[in-house]
N, C-alpha and C positions, 0 to 999 in steps of 0.2 A: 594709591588707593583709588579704587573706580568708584565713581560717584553712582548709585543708585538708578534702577531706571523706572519711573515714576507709573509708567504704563503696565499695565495688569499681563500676567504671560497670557496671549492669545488674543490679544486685541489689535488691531493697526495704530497706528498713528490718525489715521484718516477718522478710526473708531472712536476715538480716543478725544480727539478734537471735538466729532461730532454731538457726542457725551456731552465733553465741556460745553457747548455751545448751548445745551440744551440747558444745563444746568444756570448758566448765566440767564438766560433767557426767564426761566423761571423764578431766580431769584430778583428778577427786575420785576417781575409783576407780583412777586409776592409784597417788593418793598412797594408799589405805583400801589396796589390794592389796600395795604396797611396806611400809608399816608393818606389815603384818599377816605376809608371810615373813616379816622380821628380826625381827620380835621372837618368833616361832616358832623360828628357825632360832637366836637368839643368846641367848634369856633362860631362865633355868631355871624351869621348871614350878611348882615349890616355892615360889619366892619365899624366898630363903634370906636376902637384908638387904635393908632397906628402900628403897636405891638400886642404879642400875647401878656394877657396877666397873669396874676396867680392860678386864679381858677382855669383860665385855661390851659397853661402848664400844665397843674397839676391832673387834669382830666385827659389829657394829652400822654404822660408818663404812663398814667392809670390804663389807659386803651392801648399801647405799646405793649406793655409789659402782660398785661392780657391777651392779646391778638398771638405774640411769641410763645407763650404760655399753650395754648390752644394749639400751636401750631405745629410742638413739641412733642404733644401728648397725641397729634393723630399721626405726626410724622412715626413715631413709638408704634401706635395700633398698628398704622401697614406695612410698616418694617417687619412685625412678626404674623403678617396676615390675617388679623382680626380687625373686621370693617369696623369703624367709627360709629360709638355709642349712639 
């Protein structure tokens, strides 16, 4: 049985990579961009003990799950070419 071939018909290899690379690329700044509000928005400045607590856990969870939420609903909008509310 031949194993499937992963690349779209009419694309190269070189296409195909360059794609991936893009993709990669953006999902590093989506995750550097997400980590960088919540821990802005959720952790105090000071550094007042040496781990997170409850609250910031929980406010931390809260800005994740939002930020992907949001992230979802515009990736949705321009998937079917209506700009973002």
């Amino acid at each position: 049985m031949a194993t499937p071939n992963p690349i779209p018909a009419g694309i190269s290899k070189e296409q195909a990579f360059s794609m991936a690379q893009t993709e990669m690329e953006y999902r590093v700044e989506l995750f550097n961009k997400l980590a960088q509000t919540c821990f802005s928005k959720c952790v105090d400045k000071r550094y007042k003990e040496t781990e997170l607590n409850m609250g910031d856990n929980s406010c931390i969870d809260r800005c994740v799950s939002k930020y992907w939420q949001v992230n979802g609903i515009v990736g949705q909008l321009l998937s079917v070419g209506k700009p973002p509310m």
